[in-house]
C-alpha positions as a Markdown table, in Angstrom:
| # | Residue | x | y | z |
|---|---|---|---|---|
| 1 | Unk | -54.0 | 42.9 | -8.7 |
| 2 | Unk | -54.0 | 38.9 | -9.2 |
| 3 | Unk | -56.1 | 39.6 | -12.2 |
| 4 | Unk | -53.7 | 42.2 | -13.9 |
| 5 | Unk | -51.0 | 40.4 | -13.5 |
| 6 | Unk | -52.4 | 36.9 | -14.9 |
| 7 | Unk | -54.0 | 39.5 | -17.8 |
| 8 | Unk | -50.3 | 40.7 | -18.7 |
| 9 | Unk | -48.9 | 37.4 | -18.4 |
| 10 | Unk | -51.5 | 36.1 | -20.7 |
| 11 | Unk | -51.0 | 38.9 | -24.1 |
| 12 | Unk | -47.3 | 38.6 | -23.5 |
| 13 | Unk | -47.4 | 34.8 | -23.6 |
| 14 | Unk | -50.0 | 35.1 | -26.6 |
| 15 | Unk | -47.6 | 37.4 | -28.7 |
| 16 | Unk | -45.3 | 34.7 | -28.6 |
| 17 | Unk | -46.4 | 31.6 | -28.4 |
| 18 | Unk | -47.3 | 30.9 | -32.0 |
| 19 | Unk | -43.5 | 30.1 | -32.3 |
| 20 | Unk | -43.0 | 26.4 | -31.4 |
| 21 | Unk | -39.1 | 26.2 | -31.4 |
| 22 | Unk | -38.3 | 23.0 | -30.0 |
| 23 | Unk | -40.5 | 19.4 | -30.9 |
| 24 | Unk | -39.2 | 18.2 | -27.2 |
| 25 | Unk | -40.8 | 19.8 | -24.7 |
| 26 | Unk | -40.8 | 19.0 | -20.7 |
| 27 | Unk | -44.0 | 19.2 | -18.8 |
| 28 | Unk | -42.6 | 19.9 | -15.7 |
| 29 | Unk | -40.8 | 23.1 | -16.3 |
| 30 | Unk | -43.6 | 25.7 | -16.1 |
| 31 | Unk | -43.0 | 27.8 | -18.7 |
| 32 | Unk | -42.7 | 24.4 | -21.6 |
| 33 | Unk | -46.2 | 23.8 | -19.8 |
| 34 | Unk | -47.6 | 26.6 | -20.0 |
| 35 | Unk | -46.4 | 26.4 | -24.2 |
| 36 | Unk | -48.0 | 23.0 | -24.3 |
| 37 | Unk | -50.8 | 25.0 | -23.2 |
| 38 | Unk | -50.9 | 27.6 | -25.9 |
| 39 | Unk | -49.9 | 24.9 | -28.4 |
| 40 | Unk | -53.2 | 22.8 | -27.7 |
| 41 | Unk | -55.1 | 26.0 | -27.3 |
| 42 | Unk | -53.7 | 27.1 | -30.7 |
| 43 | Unk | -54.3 | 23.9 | -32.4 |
| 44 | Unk | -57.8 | 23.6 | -31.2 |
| 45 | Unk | -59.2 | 26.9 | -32.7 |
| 46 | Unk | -62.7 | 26.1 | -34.7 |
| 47 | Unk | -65.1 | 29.2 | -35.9 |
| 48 | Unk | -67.4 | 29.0 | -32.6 |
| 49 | Unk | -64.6 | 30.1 | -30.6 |
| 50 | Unk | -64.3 | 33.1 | -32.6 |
| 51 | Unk | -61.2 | 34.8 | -34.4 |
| 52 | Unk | -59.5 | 35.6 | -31.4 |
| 53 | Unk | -60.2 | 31.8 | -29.9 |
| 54 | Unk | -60.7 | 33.4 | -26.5 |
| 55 | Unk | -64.1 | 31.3 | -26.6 |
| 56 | Unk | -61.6 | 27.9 | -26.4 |
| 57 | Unk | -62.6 | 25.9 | -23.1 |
| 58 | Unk | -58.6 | 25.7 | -22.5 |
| 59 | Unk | -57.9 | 29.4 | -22.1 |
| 60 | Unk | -59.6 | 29.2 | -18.6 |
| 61 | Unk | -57.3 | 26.2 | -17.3 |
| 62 | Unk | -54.5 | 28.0 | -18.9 |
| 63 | Unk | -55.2 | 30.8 | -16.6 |
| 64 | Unk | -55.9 | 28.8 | -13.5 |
| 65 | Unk | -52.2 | 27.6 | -14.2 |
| 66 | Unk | -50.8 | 30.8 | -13.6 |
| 67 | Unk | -52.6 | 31.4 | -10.7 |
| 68 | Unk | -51.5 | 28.2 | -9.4 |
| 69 | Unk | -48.0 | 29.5 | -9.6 |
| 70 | Unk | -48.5 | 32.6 | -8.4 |
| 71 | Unk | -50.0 | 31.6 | -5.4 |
| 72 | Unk | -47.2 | 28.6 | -4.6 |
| 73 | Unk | -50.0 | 25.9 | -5.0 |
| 74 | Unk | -47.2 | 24.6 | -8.3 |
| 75 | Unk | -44.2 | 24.3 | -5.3 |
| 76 | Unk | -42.0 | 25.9 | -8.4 |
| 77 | Unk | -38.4 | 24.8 | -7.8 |
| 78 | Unk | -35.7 | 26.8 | -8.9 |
| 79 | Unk | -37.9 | 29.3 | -10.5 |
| 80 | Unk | -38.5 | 27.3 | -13.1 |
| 81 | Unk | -39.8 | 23.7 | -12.3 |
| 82 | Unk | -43.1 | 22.8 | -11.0 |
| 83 | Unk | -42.6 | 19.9 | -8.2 |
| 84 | Unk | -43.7 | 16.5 | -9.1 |
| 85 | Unk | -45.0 | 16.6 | -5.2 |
| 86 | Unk | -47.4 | 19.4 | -6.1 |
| 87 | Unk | -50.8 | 18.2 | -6.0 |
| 88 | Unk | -52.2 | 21.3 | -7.6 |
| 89 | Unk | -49.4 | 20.3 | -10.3 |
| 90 | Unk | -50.2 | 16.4 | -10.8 |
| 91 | Unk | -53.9 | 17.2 | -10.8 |
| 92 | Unk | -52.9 | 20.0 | -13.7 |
| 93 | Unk | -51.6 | 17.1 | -15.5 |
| 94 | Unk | -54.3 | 15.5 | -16.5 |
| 95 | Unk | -56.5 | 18.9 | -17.4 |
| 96 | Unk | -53.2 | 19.8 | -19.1 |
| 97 | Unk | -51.0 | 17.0 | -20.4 |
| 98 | Unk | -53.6 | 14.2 | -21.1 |
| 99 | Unk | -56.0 | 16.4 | -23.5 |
| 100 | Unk | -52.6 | 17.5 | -25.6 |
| 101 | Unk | -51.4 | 13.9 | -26.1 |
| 102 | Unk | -55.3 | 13.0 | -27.3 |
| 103 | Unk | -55.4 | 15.5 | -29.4 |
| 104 | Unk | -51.9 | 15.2 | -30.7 |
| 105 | Unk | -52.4 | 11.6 | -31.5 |
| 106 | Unk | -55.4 | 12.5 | -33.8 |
| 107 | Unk | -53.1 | 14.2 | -35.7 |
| 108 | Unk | -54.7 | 17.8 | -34.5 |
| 109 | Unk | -51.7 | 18.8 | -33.1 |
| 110 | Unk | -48.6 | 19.1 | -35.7 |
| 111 | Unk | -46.1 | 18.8 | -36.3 |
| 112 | Unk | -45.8 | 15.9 | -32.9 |
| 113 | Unk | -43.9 | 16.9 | -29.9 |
| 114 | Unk | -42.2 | 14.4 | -27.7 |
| 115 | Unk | -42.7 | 14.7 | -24.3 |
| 116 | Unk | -40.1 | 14.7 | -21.4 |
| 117 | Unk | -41.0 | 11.5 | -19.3 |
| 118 | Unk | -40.1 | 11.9 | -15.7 |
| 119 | Unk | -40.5 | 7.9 | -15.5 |
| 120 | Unk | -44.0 | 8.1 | -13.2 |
| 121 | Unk | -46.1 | 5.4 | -14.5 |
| 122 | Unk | -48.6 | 8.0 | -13.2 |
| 123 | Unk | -47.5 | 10.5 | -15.6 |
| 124 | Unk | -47.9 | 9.2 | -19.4 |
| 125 | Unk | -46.5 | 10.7 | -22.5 |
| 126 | Unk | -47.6 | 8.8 | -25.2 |
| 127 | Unk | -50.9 | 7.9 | -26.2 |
| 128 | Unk | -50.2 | 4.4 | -25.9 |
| 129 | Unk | -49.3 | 4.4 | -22.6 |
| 130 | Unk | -52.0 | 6.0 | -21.3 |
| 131 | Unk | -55.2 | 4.4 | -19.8 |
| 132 | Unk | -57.9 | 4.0 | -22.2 |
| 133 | Unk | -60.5 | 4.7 | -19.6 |
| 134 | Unk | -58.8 | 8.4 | -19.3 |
| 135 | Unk | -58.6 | 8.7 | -22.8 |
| 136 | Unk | -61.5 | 8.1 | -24.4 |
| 137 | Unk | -63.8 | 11.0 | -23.0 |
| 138 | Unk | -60.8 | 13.4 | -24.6 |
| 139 | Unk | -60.6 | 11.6 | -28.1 |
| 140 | Unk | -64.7 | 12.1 | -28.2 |
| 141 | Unk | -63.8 | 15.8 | -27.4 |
| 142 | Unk | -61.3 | 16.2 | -30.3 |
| 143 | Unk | -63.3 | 14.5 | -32.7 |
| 144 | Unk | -66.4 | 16.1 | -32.3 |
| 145 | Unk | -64.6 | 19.5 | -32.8 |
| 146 | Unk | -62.8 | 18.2 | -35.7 |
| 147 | Unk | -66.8 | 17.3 | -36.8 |
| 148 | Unk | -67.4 | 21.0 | -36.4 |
| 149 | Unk | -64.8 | 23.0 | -37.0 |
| 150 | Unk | -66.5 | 25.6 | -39.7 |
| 151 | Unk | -69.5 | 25.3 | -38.2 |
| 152 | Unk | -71.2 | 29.0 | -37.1 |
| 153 | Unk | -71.9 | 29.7 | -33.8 |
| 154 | Unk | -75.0 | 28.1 | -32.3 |
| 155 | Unk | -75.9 | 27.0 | -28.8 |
| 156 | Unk | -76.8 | 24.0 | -29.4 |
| 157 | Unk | -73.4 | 23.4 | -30.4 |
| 158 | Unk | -71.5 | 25.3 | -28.0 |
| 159 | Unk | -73.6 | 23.2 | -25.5 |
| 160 | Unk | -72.6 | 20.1 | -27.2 |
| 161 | Unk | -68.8 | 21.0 | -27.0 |
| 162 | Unk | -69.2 | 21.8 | -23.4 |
| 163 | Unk | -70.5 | 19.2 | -22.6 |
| 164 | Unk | -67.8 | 17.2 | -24.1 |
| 165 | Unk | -65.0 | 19.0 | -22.5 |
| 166 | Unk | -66.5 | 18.8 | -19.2 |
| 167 | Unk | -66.6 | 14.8 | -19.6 |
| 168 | Unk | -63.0 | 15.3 | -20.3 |
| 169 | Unk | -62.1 | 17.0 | -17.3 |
| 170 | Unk | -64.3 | 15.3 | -14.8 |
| 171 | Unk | -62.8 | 12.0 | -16.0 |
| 172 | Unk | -59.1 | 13.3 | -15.5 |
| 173 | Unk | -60.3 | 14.4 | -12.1 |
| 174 | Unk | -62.1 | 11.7 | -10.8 |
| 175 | Unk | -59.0 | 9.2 | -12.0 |
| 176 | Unk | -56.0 | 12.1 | -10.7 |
| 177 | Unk | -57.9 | 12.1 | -7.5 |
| 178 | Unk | -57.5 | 8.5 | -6.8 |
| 179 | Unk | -53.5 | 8.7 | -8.5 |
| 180 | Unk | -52.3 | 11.8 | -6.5 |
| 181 | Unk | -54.0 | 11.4 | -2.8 |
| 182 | Unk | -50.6 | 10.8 | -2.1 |
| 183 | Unk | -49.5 | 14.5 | -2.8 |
| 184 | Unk | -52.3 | 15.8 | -0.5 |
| 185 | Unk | -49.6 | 14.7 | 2.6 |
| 186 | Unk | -47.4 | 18.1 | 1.5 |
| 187 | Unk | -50.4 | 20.4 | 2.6 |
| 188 | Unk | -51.6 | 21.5 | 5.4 |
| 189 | Unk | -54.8 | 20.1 | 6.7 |
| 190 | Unk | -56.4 | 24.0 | 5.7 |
| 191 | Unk | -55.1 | 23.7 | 1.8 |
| 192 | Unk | -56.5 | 20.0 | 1.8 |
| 193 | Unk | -60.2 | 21.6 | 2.7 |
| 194 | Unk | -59.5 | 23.8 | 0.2 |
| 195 | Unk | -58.1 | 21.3 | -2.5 |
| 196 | Unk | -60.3 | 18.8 | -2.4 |
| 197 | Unk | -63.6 | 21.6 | -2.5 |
| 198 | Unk | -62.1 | 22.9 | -5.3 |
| 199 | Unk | -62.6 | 19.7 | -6.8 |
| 200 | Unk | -66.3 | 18.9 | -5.9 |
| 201 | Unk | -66.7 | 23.1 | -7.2 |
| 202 | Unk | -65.7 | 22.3 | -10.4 |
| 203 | Unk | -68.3 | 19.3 | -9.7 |
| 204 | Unk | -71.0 | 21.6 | -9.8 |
| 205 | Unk | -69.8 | 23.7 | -12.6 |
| 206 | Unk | -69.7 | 20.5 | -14.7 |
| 207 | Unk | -73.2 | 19.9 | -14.4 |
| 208 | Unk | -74.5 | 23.7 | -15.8 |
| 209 | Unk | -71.4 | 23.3 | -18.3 |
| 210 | Unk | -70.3 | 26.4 | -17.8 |
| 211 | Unk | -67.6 | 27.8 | -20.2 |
| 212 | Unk | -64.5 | 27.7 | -18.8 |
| 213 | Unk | -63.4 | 30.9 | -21.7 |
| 214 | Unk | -61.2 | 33.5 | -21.2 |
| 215 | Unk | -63.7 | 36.4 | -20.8 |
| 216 | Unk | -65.5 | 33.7 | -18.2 |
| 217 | Unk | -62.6 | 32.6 | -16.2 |
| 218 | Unk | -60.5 | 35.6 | -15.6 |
| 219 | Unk | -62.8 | 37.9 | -13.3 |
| 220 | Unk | -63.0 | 34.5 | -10.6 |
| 221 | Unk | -59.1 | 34.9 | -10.3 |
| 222 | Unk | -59.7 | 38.4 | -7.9 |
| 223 | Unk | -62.0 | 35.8 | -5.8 |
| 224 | Unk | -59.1 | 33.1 | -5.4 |
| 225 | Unk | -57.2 | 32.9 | -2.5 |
| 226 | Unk | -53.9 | 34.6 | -3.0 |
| 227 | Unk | -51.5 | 32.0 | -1.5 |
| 228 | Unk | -51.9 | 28.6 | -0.1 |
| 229 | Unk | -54.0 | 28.0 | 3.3 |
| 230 | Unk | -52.0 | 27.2 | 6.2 |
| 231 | Unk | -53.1 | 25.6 | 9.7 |
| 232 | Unk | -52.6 | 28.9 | 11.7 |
| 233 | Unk | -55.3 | 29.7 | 9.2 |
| 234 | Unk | -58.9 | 30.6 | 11.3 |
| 235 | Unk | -61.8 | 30.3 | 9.0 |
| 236 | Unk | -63.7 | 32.2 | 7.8 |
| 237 | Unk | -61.5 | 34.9 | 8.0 |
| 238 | Unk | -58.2 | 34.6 | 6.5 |
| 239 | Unk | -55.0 | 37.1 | 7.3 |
| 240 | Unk | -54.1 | 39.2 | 4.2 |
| 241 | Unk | -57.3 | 38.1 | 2.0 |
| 242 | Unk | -59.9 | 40.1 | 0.8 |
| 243 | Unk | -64.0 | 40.6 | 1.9 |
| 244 | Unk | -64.3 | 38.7 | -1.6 |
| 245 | Unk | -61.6 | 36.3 | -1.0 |
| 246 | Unk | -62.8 | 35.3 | 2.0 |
| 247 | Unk | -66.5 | 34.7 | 1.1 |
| 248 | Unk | -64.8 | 32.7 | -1.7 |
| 249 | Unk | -62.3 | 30.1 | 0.4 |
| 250 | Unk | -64.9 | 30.1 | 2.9 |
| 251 | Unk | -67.3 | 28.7 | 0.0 |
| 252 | Unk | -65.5 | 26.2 | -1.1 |
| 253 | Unk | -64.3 | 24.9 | 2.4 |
| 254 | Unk | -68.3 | 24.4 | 2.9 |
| 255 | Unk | -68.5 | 22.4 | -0.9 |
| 256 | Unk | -65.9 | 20.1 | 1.0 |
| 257 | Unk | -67.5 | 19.8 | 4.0 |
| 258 | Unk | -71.0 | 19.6 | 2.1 |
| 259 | Unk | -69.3 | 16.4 | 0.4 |
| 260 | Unk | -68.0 | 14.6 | 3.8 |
| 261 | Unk | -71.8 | 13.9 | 3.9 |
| 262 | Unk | -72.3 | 11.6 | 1.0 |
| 263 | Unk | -76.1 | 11.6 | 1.6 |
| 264 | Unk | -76.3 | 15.3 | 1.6 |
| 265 | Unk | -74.0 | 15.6 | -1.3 |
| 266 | Unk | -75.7 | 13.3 | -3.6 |
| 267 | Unk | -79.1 | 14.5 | -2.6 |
| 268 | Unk | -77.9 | 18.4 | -3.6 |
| 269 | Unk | -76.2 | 16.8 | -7.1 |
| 270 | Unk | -79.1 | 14.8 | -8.2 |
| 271 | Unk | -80.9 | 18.3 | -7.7 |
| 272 | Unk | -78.7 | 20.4 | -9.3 |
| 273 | Unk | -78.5 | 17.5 | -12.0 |
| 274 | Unk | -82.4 | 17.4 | -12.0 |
| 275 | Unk | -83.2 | 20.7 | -12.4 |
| 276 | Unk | -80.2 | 21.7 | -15.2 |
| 277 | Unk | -82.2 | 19.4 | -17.6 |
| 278 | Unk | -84.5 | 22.5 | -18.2 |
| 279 | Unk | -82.3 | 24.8 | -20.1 |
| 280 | Unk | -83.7 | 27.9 | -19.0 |
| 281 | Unk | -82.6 | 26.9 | -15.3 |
| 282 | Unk | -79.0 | 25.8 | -16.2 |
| 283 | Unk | -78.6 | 29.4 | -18.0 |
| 284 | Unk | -80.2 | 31.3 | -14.8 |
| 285 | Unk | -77.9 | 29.0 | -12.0 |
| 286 | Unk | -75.1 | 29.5 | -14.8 |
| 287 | Unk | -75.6 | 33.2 | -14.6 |
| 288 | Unk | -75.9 | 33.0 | -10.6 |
| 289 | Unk | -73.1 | 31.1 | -10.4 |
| 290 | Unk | -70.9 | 33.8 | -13.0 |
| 291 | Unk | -72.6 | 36.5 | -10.7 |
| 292 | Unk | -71.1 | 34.8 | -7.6 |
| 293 | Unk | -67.5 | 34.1 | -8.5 |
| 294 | Unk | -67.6 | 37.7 | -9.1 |
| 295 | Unk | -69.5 | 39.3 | -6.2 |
| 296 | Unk | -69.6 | 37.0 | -3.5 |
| 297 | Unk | -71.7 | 37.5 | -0.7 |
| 298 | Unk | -72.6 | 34.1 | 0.8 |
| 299 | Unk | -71.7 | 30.6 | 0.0 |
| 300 | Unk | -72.3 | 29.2 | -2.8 |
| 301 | Unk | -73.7 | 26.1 | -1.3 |
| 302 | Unk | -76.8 | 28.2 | 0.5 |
| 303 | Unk | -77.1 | 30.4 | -3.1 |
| 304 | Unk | -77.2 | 27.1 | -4.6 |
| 305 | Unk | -80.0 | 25.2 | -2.5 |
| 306 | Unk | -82.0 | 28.5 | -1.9 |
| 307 | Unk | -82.5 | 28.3 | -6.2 |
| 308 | Unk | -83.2 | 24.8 | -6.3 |
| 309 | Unk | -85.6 | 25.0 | -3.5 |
| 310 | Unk | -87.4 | 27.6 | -5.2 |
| 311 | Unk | -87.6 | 26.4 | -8.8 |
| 312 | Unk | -84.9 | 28.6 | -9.9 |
């Protein structure tokens, strides 16, 4: 039902938001972000992500927005404003926000829109006030798909803008992590599990670089938890979720708790790390993985080790 709903969401917002009406837009109110969204994903179209850019890495994070709102994880005020205390919403930022005002500052992105500033050093909207370290990974992005913007589709290149985007992310994660720990004291100690795992999954996606696309993205969205985790919660069953739901949250609560153990953690990503350097194993976990969001029927973490134990 999630997925319908985030589907007709999607080709309405689509039909119309070509149309940039306003060169001031405000982050904060969902639906301007959402815009910024289909702005950068508009501006960002090269031939490798195909006529209808559905193949654009930023079609995925679009729809994990939505998600985020429809589940209250953006703490929307007055049906229109997503809450600066969201941590869901800061973290959003910077997957969000950041890449727009990179790309907007090489000139990819016109004509310039100013951006609403909420006056949160945390929360830049110009390139110039924004740290370098976050930047830079997103400026490599932009410029190596202005490099190959009519080039035909090839996966060696699609692996190459992946990879880039990914370094994006991770580095907007890793620095929004550290920023908005802060924001983590509005959840309950359940959602926090949940939050933070969610984090360290996308920390194991990175390292297969796997495509965040539309076509990619939108089947995990039936898997997601419908609504934030609360502590009356009882893992690993959770009151209104489905079998595949559960299996899901239950997954990444274990990615979290996997991580408490920094030993154990950086043992399983150096593996993971190891064996994706053969690129017939980072398609077959990639697959797994795609296989799993989909039809879940263990954790991820004991799918994960039992094909790294076993040469994939």
């Amino acid at each position: 039902m999630l997925n319908k709903i985030i589907l007709i969401f999607f080709l309405i917002n689509n039909i119309f938001s070509i149309v940039v009406s306003s060169t001031k837009l405000n982050p904060w109110v969902f639906e301007e972000r959402i815009k910024l969204y289909d702005i950068l994903i508009n501006s960002t179209k090269v031939e490798i992500f195909g006529d209808d850019n559905l193949n654009n890495c930023f079609q995925g994070f679009k729809i994990q927005l939505e998600w985020q709102k429809t589940t209250g994880r953006s703490m929307i005020i007055d049906n229109s404003n997503i809450s600066v205390n969201s941590w869901w919403g800061s973290m959003n930022y910077y997957e969000s926000i950041i890449p727009f005002i990179s790309a907007m500052n090489l000139g990819i992105i016109q004509p310039p829109i100013e951006l609403v500033n909420i006056g949160d050093d945390r929360f830049c909207t110009d390139y110039s006030e924004c740290d370098k370290e976050l930047m830079e990974p997103w400026d490599l992005y932009f410029q190596f798909l202005i490099k190959i913007k009519d080039e035909k589709y090839s996966y060696s290149i699609q692996q190459q803008i992946l990879k880039y985007n990914w370094d994006g992310h991770m580095k907007s994660l890793s620095i929004g992590l550290k920023l908005f720990n802060d924001k983590l004291n509005y959840l309950s100690k359940n959602e926090i599990k949940f939050s933070t795992g969610f984090v360290h999954f996308v920390d194991i996606i990175s390292l297969i670089n796997f495509n965040t696309n539309y076509s990619q993205i939108l089947p995990i969205f039936d898997s997601l938890p419908p609504r934030m985790l609360t502590n009356s919660d009882h893992p690993p069953f959770f009151k209104g979720f489905t079998r595949t739901q559960n299996f899901y949250t239950v997954s990444v609560l274990s990615i979290n708790e996997l991580h408490e153990n920094q030993i154990l953690w950086n043992y399983f990503l150096n593996l993971l790390k190891t064996k994706t350097e053969n690129e017939k194993c980072r398609d077959f976990i990639n697959q797994e993985i795609i296989n799993f969001t989909k039809y879940p029927e263990s954790t991820l973490v004991k799918l994960l080790l039992k094909l790294l134990l076993n040469n994939c």
